[in-house]
C-alpha positions, 0 to 999 in steps of 0.5 A: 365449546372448544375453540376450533383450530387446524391441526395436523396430525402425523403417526405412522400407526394408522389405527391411532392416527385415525382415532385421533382424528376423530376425536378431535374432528368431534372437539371442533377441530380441522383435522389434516392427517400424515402417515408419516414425518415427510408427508406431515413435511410436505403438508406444512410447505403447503399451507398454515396449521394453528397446532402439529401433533407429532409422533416421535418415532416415524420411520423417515422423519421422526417428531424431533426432527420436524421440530428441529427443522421448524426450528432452522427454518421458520421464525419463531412467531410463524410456527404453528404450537407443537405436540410431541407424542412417543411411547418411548419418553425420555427426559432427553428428549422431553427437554430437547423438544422443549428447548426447540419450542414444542408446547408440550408432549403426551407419553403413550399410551394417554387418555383422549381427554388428556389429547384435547386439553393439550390442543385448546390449550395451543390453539387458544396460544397461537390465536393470542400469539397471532392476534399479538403480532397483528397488534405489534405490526399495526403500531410499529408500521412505519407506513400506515402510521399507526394504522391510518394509511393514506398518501393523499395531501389531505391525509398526510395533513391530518398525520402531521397535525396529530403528531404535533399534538401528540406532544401536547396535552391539549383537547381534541375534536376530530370530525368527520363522516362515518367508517373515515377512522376517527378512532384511528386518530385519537390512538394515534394521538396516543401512542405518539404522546408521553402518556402512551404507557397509560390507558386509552379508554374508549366510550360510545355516548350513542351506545349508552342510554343518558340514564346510564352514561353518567355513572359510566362517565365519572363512577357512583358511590354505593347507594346512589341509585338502586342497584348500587350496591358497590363504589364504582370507578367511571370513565374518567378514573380510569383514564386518570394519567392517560387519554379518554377518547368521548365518541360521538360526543354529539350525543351527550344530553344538555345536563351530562354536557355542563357536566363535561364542561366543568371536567374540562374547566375544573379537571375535576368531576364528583361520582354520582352520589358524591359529595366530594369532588375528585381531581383527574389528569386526563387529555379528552379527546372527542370525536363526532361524525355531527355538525357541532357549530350547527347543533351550538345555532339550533341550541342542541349543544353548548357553546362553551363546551364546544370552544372547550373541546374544539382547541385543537379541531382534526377533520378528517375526509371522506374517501370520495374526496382522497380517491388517490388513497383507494388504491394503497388503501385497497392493496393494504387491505387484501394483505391484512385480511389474507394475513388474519384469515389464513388465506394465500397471498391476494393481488387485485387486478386492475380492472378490481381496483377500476371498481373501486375508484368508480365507487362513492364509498358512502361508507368510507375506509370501513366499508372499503375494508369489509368490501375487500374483507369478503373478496379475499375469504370468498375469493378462489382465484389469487387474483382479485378481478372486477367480476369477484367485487361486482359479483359479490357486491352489486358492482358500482353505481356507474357499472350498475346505475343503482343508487349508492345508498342502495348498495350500501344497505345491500352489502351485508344481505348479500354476504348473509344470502351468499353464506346461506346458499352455500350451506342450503346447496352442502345440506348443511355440512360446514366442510363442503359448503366451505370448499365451495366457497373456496373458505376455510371452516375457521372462516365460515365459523367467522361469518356464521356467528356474525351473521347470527346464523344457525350453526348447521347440522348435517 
């Protein structure tokens, strides 16, 4: 299926400029339509589009002279991918549209088929270039430090500790409650040392059954098991040089831990199957939401692999206990998923940002971010109020007096049931249920396939 973009098409010839709506419309695509180069010009004042199809000959504003003025006055990373149509090709213009940063251009008359390869190809592009931006912007912000905002004394500690390891080699284990942003550590540990240009390579031991975990860990040899049928590089190989992030490292079982141990000790590990051992450079970092020292007591856990891993210990803490960082954190969220999902720029009101200090936040940072997340693509209103995440999300236990954790397992039914009804009350069209929420289809898509909800038909 083609990936679905917003394109904006501009042709003065009525009869084409609907034709190639609707061809695109059924490839997937939301389509806007211009009659003419000022109305496309006043249409991309108004909001983003992912491709512009452009007719060359217009006659107000012709094709080049929209792509000249994307040129002058939109930066390069913000420009939509540009399509240049005209009966009358020419190589000048060919290469002065190319030298303005259009993608591509179709000489009239072409084959439809001809029109949709050309646009998945520039929506495929401007959603990398997009998703490219957002990844440059994470790392190079200065202030939320490689991605962990927080102005609380507790979190500037836990920034200062991770930049001084940083510059070591040594072992680490970050603690802390689920949704805190252990990940967030460890690739800021990362990023910050001389092995950043290496890989980081990330392993869930809860995601993976015991059986299977070691071969993912240190690799196999061909025939050490059924179904190996070729060599294979673990974990640990491929982090050769760089950092291997080991989460929820509580997890491992008693002979995969000895295992571990002998990594840490030796700097060395044998794949399964192996007879011979193999020596690997590699700064483990753990991480575990688990009370290690109490699972050591309880015997569920080996002592000296956890003074192995404990050299360089980072907590990091819950959100209940750094209220001061709600609000930045807040404001930091509704600009980045207003950024990702396309959508106006959104402020909370305080009486938003009241609820949200009020809340225990059992979930930490991730569920204040996926609170914030649904405000900002549900949301209609620029301003974020307290009826919008009360009415979204069953409001605070102070506001309602029901159990934290009750909330906490509603937030998700509640986002399902309310993309549901939306859709019931449209008879299952996209389109309208989307304006009804205030969302664009891309959204909607977005929430559909998290919630593994049936793609409707009208």
């Amino acid at each position: 299926m083609a990936a679905n973009g917003t394109v904006l098409i501009a042709d003065d010839e009525e009869r084409i400029l609907r034709g190639l709506g609707r061809a695109l419309r059924e490839d997937g695509h939301e389509v806007v339509e211009a009659t003419s180069g000022l109305a496309a010009q006043r249409l991309m004042s108004e909001r983003v589009f992912d491709v512009i199809v452009v007719d060359n000959i217009m006659p107000d504003l012709t094709g080049l002279d929209l792509i000249r003025d994307l040129a002058q006055h939109v930066a390069p990373g913000d420009r939509p991918q540009v399509v240049l149509m005209t009966a009358h090709a020419t190589v000048e213009s060919a290469i002065e549209a190319m030298k303005l940063g259009a993608l591509d251009y179709l000489q009239k008359p072409f084959e439809i088929d001809e029109l949709l390869v050309v646009v998945r190809r520039a929506v495929e592009l401007q959603r990398l270039r997009s998703e490219h931006r957002y990844l440059l912007s994470e790392r190079d912000e200065e202030f939320n430090h490689y991605g962990i905002v927080g102005r609380s004394r507790a979190m500037q500690e836990v920034i200062r500790t991770l930049e001084r390891v940083a510059e070591t080699k040594s072992t680490v284990l970050v603690t802390g409650e689920t949704g805190t942003g252990k990940e967030l550590v460890a690739r800021a540990i990362h990023d910050r040392s001389a092995q950043r240009d290496m890989p980081l390579i990330k392993v869930n031991c809860a995601a993976i059954p015991d059986t299977l975990l070691e071969s993912e860990l240190f690799g196999h040899v061909r025939g050490a098991f059924t179904g190996a049928a070729a060599n294979k590089k673990g974990k640990f190989a491929l982090a050769h040089g760089g950092s291997i992030l080991l989460d929820e490292i509580a997890m491992l079982g008693q002979p995969l831990q000895a295992k571990l141990l002998r990594v840490l000790q030796e700097r060395e590990f044998e794949p399964l199957g192996s007879e011979r051992s193999q020596k690997v450079d590699v700064r483990v970092i753990a991480a575990t939401n688990r009370d290690l020292r109490q699972m050591v007591a309880e015997g569920r856990f080996q002592e000296d692999l956890f003074y192995r891993l404990n050299v360089i210990p980072i907590r990091i803490p819950p959100l209940r206990e750094r209220r001061e960082d709600i609000a930045v954190l807040a404001d930091h969220f509704v600009v980045k998923h207003a950024h990702r999902s396309g959508q106006p720029a959104r402020q909370l009101h305080e009486s938003a940002l009241a609820v949200l200090q009020r809340y225990d936040w059992p979930g930490n940072v991730r569920e204040l971010e996926n609170t914030l997340e649904r405000a900002v693509v549900l949301s209609r209103e620029p301003v974020i109020r307290a009826d919008a995440i009360s009415g979204l999300y069953a409001a605070t236990p102070a506001v309602t007096g029901l159990p934290s954790t009750r909330l906490h397992q509603n937030l998700e039914w509640m986002e399902r049931e309310t993309i549901r009804r939306a859709l019931e009350a449209a008879g299952g069209v996209k389109k309208d249920a989307a304006e009804a929420m205030g969302i664009s289809q891309r959204a909607l898509s977005h929430y559909l396939a998290k919630h593994r909800l049936s793609d409707p038909q009208p």
